[in-house]
C-alpha positions as CSV (number, residue, x, y, z in Angstrom):
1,X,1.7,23.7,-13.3
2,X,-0.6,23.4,-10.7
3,X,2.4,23.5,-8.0
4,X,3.6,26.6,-9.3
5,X,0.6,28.8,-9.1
6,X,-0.9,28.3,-5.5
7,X,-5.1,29.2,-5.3
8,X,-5.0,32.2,-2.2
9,X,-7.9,33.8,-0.8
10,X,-7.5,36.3,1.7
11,X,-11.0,37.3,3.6
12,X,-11.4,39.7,5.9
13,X,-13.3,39.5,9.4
14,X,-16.4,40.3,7.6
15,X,-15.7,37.4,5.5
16,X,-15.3,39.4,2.7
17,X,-12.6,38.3,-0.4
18,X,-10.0,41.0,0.2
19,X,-7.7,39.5,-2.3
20,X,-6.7,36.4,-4.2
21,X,-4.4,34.9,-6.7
22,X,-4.3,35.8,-10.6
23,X,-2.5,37.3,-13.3
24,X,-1.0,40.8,-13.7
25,X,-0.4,42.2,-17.5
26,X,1.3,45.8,-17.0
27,X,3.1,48.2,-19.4
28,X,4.6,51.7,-18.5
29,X,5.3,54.1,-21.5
30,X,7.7,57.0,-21.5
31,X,4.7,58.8,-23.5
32,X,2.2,61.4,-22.6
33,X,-1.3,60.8,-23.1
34,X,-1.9,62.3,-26.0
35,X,0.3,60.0,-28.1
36,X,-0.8,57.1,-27.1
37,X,-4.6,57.5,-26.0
38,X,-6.0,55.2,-29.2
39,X,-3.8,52.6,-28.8
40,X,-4.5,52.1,-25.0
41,X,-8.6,52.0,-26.2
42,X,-7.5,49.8,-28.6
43,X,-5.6,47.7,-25.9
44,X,-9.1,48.0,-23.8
45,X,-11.3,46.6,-26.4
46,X,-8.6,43.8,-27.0
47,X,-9.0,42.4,-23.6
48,X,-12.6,43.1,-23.5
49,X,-13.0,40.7,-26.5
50,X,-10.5,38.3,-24.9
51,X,-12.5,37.9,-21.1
52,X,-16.0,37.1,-20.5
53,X,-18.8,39.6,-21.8
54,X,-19.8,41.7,-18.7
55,X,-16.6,40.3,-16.8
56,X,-15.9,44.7,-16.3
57,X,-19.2,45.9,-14.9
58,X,-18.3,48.9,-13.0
59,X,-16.2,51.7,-13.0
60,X,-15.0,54.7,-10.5
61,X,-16.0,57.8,-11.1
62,X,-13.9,61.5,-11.1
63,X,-15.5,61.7,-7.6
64,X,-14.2,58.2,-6.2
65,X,-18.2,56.2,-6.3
66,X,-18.0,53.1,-8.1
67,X,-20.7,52.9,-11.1
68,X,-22.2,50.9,-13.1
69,X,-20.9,50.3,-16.4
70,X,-23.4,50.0,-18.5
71,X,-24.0,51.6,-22.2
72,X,-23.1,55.2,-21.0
73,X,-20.6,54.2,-19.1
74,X,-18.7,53.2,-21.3
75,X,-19.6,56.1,-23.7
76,X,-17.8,58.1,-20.6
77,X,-14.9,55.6,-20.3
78,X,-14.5,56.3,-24.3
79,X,-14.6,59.8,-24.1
80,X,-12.2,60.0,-20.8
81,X,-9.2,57.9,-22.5
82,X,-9.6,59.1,-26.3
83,X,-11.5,62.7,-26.6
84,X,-10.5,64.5,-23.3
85,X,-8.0,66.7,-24.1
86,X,-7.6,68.5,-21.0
87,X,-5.8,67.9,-17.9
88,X,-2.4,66.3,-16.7
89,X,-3.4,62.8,-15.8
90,X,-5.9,60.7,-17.2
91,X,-7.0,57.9,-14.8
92,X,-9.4,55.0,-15.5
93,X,-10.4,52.1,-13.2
94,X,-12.5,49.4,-14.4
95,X,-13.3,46.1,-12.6
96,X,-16.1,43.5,-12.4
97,X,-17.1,44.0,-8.9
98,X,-17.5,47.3,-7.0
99,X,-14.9,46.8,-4.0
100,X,-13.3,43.5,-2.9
101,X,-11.3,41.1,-5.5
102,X,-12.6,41.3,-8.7
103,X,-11.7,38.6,-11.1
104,X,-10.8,40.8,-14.2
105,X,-10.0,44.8,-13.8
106,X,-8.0,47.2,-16.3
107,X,-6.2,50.2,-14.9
108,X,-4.8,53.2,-16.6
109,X,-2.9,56.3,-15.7
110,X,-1.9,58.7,-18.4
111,X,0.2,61.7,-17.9
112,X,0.9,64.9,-19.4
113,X,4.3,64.4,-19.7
114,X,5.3,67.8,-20.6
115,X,3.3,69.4,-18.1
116,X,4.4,71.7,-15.6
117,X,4.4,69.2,-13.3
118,X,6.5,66.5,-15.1
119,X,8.2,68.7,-17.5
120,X,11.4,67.9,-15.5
121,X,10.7,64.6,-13.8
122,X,12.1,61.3,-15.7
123,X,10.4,59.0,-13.9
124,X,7.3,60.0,-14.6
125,X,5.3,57.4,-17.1
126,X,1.7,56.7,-18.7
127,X,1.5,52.8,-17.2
128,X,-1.5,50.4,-17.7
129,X,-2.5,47.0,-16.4
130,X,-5.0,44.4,-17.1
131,X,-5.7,41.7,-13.9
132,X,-7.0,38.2,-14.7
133,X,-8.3,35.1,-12.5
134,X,-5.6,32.0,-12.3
135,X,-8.9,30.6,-13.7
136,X,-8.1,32.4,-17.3
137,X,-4.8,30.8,-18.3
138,X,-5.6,27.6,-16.6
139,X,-8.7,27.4,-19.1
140,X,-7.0,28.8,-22.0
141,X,-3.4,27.8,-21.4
142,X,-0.1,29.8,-21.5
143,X,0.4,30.0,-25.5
144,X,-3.2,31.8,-25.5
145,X,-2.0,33.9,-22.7
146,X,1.2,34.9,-24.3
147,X,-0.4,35.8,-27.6
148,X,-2.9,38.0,-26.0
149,X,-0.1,39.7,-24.2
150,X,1.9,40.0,-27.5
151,X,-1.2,41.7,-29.3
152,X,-1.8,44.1,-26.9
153,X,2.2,45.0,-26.0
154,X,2.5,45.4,-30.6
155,X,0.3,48.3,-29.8
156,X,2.1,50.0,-27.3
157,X,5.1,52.3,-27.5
158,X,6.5,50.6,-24.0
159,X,9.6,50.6,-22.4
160,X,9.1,48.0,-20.1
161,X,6.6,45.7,-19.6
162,X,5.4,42.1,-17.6
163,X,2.9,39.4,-17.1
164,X,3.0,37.5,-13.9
165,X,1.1,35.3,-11.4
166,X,0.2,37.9,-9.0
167,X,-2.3,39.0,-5.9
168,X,-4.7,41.2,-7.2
169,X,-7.4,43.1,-5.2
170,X,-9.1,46.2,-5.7
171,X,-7.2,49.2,-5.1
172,X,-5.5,49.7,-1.6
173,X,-8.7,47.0,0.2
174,X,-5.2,44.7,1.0
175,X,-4.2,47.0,3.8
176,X,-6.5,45.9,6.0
177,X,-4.6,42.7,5.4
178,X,-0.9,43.9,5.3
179,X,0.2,41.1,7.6
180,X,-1.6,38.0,5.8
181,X,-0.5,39.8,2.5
182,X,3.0,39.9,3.6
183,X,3.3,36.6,4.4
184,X,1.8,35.6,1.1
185,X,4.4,37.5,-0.5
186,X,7.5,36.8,1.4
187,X,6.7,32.8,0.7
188,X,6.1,33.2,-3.1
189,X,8.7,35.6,-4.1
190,X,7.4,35.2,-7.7
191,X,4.1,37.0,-6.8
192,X,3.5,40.3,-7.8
193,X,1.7,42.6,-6.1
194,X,0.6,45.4,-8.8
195,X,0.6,49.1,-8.0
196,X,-0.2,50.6,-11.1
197,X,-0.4,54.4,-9.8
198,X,3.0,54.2,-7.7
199,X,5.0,52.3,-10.5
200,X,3.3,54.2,-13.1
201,X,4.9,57.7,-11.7
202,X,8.4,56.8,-10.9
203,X,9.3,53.7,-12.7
204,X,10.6,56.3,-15.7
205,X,12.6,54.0,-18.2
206,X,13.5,51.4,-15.8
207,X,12.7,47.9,-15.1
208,X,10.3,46.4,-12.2
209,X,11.9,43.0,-12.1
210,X,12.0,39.9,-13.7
211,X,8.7,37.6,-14.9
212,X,7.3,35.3,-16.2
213,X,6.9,37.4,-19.6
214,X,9.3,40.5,-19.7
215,X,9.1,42.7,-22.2
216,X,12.1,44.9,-23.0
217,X,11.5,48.5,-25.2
218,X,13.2,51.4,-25.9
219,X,15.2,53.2,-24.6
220,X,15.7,50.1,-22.1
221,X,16.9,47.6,-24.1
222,X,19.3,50.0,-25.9
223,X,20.9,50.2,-22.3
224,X,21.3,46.5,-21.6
225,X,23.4,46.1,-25.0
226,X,20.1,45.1,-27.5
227,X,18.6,41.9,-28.5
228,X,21.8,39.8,-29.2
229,X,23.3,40.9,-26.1
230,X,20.0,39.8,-24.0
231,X,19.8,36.4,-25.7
232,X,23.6,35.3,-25.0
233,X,23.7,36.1,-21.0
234,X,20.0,34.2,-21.4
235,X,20.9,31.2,-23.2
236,X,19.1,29.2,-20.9
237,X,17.0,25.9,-21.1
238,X,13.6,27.0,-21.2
239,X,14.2,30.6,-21.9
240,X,13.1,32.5,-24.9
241,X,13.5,35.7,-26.8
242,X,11.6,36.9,-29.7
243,X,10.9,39.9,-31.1
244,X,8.1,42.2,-30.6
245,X,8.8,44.5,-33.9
246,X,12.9,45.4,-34.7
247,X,13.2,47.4,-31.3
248,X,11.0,45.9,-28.8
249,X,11.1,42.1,-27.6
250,X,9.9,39.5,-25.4
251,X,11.7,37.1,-22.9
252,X,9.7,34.1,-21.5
253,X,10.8,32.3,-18.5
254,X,9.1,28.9,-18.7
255,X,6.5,27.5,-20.9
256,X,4.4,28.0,-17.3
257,X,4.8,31.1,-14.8
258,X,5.9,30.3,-11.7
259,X,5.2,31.7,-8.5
260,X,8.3,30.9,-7.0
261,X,7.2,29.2,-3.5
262,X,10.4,29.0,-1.7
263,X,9.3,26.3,1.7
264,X,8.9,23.7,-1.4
265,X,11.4,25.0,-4.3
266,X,14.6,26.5,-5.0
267,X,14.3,29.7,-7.5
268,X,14.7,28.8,-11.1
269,X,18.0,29.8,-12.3
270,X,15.8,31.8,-15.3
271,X,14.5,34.4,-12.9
272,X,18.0,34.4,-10.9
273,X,19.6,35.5,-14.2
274,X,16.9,37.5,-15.6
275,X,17.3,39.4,-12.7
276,X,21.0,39.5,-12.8
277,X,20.7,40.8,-16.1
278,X,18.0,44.0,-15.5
279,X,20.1,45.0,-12.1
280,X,22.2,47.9,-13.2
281,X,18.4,49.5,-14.5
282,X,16.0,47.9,-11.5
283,X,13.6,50.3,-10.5
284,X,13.7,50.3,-6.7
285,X,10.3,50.4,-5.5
286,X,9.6,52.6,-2.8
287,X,8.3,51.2,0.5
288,X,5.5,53.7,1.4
289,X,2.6,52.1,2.0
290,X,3.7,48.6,1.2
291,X,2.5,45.8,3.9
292,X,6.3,45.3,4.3
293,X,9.2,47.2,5.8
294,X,12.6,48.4,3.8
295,X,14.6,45.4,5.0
296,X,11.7,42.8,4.0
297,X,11.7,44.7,0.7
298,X,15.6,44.6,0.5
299,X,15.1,40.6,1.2
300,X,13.1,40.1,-1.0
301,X,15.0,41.4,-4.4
302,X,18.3,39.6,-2.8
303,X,17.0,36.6,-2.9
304,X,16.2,36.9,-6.2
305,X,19.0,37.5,-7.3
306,X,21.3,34.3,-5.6
């Protein structure tokens, strides 16, 4: 275990913690806001019971401060995801620290999707992730992990959705970074690098990749030939699929995620196939503003897929 998720720390020249290793838990619904808004509190409180009390102490604001999230706060973070009823995107940021790598943050960007300005636009989505320290599942353990993942995903009308070791950082402070980061990321190709606002607008019904956990909704899984059609081209050692409720379901790669560090280890032939089997409905990510270029990018899903 310990060989497959590496500890990374990336400072600045300050000597600030720009961004380290952890775990990403991300879900993007084909859904507006509306229909989904008390399930994604309930999803909130779920992992605010599971983490450390006052592990999410601030939170940004409509006019981009960070505050403190204290008592009315959270009254504001309450009324912003459930009672607001106005609007075409809903956006929510939550983390433990004000700037730099916190250890625990939950994003969320809900959409209008029958607004104006989605109306016609398939890609659009209403995505959310929760970021955890490597710390978390080392303490608790994978089965804790996954169960915590499954709770939350029952609640969610998703279409796709992941957990995976990942480098998490506050939003956009890994530019300053970009070659240290892509470096980090071209070794471990297992290593997510979440981008919940980007994937969250174009990912549509599509799939990011292939993880650790997967999770596989409608109308996606429809697509790729349903659940008995998913467990026979995955009928691997190691692998499993289980259901989430009679359309949804879960593949796990590994009893252990695995960061996939390719100067020590060959890529497991789970996440060679898993990929293999989400190609034809990959969502291809776009490149702006990535710390890589489009042939790096291009790289890195090949290999992934040999």
């Amino acid at each position: 275990m310990s060989d497959s998720l590496p500890v990374i720390r990336l400072m600045n020249k300050h000597g600030d913690l720009v961004a380290r290793d952890g775990l990403a838990l991300c879900f993007f619904m084909r859904h507006s806001h509306r229909d989904v808004a008390d399930r994604v509190w309930s999803c909130l409180e779920k992992y605010r019971r599971a983490i450390p009390p006052l592990a999410l102490g601030w939170y940004g604001a409509d006019d981009g401060d960070m505050l403190p999230l204290d008592e009315a706060g959270w009254t504001h973070i309450r009324q912003q995801i459930v009672e607001r009823a106005w609007g075409g995107e809903w956006l929510v940021d939550l983390s433990e620290l004000p700037g730099g790598a916190s250890d625990y943050h939950f994003g969320y960007d809900g959409r209008k999707l029958d607004d104006p300005i989605f109306s016609r636009d398939d890609r659009a989505t209403s995505g959310l992730c929760f970021l955890f320290p490597t710390e978390y599942l080392v303490t608790h353990g994978p089965e804790h992990f996954r169960t915590l993942a499954l709770e939350i995903a029952r609640e969610l009308p998703f279409s796709f959705g992941y957990a995976s070791p990942a480098l998490i950082s506050s939003s956009g402070a890994w530019f300053s970074l970009r070659k240290q980061v892509q470096e980090v990321l071209q070794r471990y190709l297992g290593l997510d690098l979440p981008r919940l606002g980007d994937t969250s607008r174009n990912i549509g019904t599509r799939a990011r990749g292939a993880y650790w956990l997967t999770f596989l909704g409608q109308p996606l899984l429809s697509q790729l030939g349903g659940r008995e059609i998913v467990e026979q081209q995955l009928d691997l050692s190691g692998v499993s699929v289980q259901a989430v409720d009679e359309e949804r379901i879960l593949v796990t790669l590994g009893e252990w995620p695995e960061a996939i560090d390719t100067e020590n280890h060959a890529i497991p032939l789970p996440y060679r196939e898993m990929t293999r089997v989400l190609e034809p409905f990959l969502h291809e990510e776009e490149v702006t503003g990535l710390p890589w270029d489009p042939i790096t990018l291009r790289l890195r899903s090949h290999r992934l897929r040999r």
